[in-house]
KEKE-3310 file (N, C-alpha, C; in steps of 0.2 Angstrom, whole numbers, plus 5000, padded with zeros to 4 digits):
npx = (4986:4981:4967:4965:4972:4965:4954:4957:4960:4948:4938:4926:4913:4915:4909:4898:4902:4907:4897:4891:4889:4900:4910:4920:4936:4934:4940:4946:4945:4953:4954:4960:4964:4967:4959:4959:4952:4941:4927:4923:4909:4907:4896:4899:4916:4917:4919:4930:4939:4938:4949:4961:4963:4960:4951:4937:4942:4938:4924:4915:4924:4930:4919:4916:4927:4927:4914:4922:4929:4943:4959:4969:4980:4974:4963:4968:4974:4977:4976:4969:4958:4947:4941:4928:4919:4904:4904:4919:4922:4919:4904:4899:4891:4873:4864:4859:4868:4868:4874:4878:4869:4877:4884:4875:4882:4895:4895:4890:4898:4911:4911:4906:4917:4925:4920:4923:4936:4943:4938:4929:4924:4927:4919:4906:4903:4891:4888:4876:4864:4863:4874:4866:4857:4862:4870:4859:4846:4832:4828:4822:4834:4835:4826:4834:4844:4840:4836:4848:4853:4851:4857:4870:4874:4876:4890:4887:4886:4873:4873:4869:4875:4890:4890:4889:4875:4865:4867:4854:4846:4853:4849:4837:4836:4840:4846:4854:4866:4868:4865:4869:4882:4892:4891:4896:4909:4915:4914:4923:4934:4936:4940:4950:4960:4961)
npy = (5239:5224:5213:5201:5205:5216:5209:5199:5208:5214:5220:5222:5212:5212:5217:5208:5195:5195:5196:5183:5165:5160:5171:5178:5182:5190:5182:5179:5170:5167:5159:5162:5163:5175:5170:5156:5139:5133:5139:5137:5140:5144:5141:5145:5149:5134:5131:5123:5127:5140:5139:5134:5141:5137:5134:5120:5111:5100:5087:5089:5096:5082:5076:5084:5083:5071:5068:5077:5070:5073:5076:5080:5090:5095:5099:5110:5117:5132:5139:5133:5130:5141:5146:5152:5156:5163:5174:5175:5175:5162:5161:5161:5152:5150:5151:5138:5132:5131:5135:5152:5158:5165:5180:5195:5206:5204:5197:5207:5219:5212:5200:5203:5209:5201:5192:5200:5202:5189:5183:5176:5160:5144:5133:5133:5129:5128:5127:5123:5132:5146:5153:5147:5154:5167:5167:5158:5166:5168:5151:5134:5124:5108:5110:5117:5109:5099:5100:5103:5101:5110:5124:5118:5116:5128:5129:5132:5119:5117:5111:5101:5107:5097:5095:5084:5085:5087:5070:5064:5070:5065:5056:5055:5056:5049:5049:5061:5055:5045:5052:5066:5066:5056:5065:5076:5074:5070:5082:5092:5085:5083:5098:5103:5095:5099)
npz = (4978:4977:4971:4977:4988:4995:4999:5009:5019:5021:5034:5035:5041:5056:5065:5065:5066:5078:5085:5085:5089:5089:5090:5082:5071:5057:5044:5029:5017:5001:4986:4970:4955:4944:4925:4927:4922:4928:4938:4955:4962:4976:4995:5009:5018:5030:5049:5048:5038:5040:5051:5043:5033:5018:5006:5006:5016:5023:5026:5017:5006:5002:4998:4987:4978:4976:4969:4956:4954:4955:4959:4976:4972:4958:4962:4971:4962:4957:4944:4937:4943:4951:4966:4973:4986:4992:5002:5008:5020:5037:5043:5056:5070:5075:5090:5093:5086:5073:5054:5051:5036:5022:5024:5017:5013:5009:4995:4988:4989:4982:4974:4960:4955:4955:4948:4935:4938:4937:4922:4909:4915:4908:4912:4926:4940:4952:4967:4980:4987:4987:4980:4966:4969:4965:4953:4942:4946:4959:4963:4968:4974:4972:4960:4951:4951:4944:4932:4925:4914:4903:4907:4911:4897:4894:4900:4914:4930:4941:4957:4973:4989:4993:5010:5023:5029:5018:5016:5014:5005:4996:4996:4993:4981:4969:4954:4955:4956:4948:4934:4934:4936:4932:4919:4924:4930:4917:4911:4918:4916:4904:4903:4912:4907:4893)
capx = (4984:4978:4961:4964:4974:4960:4948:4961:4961:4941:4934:4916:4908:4918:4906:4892:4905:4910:4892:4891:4888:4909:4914:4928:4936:4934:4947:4944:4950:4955:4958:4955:4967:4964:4962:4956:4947:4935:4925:4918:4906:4903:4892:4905:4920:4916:4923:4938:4941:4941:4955:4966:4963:4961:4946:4935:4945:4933:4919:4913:4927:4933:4913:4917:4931:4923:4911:4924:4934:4948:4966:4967:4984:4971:4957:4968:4978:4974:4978:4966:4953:4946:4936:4924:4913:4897:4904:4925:4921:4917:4901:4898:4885:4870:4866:4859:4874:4866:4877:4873:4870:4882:4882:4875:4886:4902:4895:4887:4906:4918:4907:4906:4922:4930:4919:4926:4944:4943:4938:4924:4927:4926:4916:4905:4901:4888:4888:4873:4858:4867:4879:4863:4852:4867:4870:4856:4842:4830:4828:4825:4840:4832:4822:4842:4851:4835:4835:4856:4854:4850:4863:4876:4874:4880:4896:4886:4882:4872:4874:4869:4881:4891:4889:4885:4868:4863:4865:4846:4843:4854:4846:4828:4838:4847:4847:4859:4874:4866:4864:4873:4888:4896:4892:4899:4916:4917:4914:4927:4940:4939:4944:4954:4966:4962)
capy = (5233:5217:5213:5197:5207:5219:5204:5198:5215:5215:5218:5224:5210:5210:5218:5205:5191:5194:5194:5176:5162:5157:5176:5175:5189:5190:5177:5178:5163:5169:5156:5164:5167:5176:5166:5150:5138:5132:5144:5134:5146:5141:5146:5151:5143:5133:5134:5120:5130:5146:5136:5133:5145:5132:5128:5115:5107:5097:5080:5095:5096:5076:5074:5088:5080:5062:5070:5079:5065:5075:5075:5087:5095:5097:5103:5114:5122:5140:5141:5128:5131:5146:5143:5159:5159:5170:5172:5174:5172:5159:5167:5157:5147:5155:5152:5132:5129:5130:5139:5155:5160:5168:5189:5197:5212:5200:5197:5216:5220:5208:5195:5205:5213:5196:5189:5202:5198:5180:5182:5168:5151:5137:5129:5135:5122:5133:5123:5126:5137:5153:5151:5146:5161:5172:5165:5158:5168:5162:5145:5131:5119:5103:5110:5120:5104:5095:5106:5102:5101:5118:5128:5113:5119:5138:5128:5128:5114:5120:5107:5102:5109:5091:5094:5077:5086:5083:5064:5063:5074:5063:5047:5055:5061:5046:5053:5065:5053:5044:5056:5072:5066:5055:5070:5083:5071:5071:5087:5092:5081:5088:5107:5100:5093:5104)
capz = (4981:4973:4973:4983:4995:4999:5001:5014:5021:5023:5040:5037:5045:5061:5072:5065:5068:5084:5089:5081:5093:5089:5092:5079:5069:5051:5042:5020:5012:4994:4982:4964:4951:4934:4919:4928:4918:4930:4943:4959:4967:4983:4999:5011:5023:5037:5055:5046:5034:5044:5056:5038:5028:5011:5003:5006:5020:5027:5023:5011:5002:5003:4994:4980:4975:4974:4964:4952:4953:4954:4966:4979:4969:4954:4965:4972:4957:4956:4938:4933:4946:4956:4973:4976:4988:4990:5005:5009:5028:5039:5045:5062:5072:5076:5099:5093:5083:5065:5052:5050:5031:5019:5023:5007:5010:5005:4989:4986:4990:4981:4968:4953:4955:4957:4943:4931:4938:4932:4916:4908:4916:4903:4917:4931:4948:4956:4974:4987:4984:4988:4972:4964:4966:4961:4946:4938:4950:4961:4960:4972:4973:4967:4953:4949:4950:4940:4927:4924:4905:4901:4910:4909:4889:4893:4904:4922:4931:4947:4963:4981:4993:4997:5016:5027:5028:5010:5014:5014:4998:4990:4994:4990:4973:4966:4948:4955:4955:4941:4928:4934:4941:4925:4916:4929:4929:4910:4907:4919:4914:4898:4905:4916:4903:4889)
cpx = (4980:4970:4961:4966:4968:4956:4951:4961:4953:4940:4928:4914:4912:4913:4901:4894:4906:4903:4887:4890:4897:4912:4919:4928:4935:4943:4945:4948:4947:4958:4955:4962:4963:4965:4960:4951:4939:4934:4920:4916:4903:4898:4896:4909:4916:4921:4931:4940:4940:4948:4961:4968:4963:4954:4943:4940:4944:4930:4920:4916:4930:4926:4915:4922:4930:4920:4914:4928:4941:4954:4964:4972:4978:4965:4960:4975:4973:4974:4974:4958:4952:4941:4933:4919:4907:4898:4914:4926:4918:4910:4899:4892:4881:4869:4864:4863:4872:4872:4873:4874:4877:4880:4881:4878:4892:4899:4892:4893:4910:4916:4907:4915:4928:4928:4923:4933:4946:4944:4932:4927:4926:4919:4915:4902:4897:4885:4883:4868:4862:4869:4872:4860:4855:4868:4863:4849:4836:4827:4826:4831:4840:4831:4828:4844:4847:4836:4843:4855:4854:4856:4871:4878:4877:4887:4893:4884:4880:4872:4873:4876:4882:4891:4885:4877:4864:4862:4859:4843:4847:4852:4841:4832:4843:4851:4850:4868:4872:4866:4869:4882:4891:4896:4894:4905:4917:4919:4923:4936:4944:4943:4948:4961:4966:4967)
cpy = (5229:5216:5208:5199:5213:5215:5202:5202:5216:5213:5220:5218:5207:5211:5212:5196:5189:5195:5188:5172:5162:5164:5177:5181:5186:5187:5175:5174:5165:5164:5155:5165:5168:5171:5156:5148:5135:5135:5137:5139:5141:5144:5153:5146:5141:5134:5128:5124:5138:5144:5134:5135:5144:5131:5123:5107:5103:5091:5084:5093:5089:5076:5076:5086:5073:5064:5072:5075:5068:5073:5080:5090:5095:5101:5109:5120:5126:5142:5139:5129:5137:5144:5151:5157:5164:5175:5172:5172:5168:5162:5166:5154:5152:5152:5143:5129:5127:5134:5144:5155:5163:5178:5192:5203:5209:5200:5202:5218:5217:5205:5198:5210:5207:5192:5191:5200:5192:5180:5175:5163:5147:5133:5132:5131:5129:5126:5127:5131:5142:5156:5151:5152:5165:5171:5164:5162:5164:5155:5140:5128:5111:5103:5114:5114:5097:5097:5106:5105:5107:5123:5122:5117:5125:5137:5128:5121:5117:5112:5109:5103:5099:5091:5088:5081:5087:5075:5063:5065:5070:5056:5047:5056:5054:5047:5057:5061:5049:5043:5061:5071:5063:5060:5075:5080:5072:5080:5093:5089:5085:5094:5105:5098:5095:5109)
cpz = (4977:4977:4979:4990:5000:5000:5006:5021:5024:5029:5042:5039:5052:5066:5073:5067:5074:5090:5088:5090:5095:5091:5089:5074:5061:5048:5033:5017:5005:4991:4975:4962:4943:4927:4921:4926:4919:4938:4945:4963:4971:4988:5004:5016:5028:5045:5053:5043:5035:5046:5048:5035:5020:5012:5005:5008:5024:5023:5017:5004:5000:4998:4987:4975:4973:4966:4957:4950:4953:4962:4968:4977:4963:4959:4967:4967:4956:4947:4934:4938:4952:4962:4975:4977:4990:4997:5008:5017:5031:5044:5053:5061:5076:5086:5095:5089:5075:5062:5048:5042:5029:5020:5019:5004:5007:4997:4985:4986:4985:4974:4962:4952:4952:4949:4937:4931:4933:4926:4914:4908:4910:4907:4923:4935:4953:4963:4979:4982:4984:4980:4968:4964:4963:4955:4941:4942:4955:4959:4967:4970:4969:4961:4949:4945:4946:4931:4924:4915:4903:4903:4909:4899:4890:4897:4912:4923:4938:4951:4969:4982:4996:5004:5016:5028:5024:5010:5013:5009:4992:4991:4991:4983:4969:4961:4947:4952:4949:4937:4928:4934:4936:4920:4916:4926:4921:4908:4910:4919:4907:4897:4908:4911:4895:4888)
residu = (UNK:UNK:UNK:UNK:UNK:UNK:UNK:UNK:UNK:UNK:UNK:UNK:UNK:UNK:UNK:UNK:UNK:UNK:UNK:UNK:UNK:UNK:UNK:UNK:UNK:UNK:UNK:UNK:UNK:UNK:UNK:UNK:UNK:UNK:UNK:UNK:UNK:UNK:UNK:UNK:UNK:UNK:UNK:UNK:UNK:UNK:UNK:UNK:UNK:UNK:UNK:UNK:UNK:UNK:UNK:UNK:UNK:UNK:UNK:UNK:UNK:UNK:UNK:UNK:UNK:UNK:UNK:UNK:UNK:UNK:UNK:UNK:UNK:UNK:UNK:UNK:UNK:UNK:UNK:UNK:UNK:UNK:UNK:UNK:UNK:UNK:UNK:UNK:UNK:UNK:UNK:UNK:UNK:UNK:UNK:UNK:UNK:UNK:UNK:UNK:UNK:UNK:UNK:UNK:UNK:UNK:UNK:UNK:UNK:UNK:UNK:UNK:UNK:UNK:UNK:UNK:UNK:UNK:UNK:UNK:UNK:UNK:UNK:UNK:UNK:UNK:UNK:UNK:UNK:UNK:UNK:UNK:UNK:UNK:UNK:UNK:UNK:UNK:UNK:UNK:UNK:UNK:UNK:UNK:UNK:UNK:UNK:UNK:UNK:UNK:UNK:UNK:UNK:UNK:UNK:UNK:UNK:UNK:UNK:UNK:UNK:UNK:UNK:UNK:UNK:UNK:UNK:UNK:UNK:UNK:UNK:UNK:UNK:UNK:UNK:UNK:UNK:UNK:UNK:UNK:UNK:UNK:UNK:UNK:UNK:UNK:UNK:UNK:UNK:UNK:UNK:UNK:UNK:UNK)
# end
């Protein structure tokens, strides 16, 4: 069995799911191929992208795209770009409808397994704190995505998660779209059509 087929296959957090606000079985959206030259680590699907089984099928994903300035056939070429989140399952709403966190058994299970698969990206998009603490350790998310230059040099760029509830972190932060954002788009362009 292939590794994406056992991620597929994972139903350790059913019991934890189906006692979610949403009640919904475990659904791994797997889209990672080996040899891909740019790894986007994400949080984890949302309840769209549970319902379609694709990536960043949502505002989310309409934001990441702006920002990467890419197509949606380029965003979603598996040859050229891997989408691993921290996270393969939508994890639900907890009773007041917040999303719960990413479950840290998915990435104790699967992340370094997945990472090895891959092979070293060209380019790492660490999206959302989550992604963040894993990669480059703890960190807040600000002082991560403040701090670009450093990490951008080893090939990461760390980044807020584009969820609509970021709009407010990116208006206190304008520097983001500023500074990071011409710099993100190039740098990606380059790997991209390298």
């Amino acid at each position: 069995m292939t590794l994406s087929a056992e991620i597929l296959a994972c139903r350790r957090c059913a019991d934890r799911f189906a006692a979610a606000a949403t009640a919904h079985a475990p659904r791994p959206v797997v889209w990672f191929r080996p040899g891909a030259r740019i790894l986007i680590a994400g949080q984890a699907p949302g309840a769209r992208v549970h319902a379609s089984g694709r990536p960043f099928t949502d505002p989310s994903g309409d934001r990441l795209r702006q920002w990467l300035a890419l197509t949606e056939d380029e965003f979603y070429d598996r040859s050229r770009i891997a989408i691993v989140p921290m996270a393969f399952c939508f994890p639900g709403y907890d009773g007041k409808g917040a999303d719960l966190p990413p479950p840290p058994l998915c990435a104790a299970t699967w992340r370094q397994r997945v990472m090895d698969a891959l092979g070293p990206p060209r380019l790492t998009l660490l999206v959302g704190g989550a992604a963040i603490r894993w990669h480059l350790g703890p960190r807040a998310v600000t002082a991560a995505v403040a701090d670009w230059r450093g990490p951008a040099a080893q090939g990461v760029f760390p980044l807020p998660h584009p969820s609509w509830r970021n709009t407010g972190w990116l208006k206190r932060n304008p520097w983001f779209e500023a500074d990071i954002l011409p710099a993100l788009r190039a740098r990606v362009r380059e790997v991209m059509d390298d």
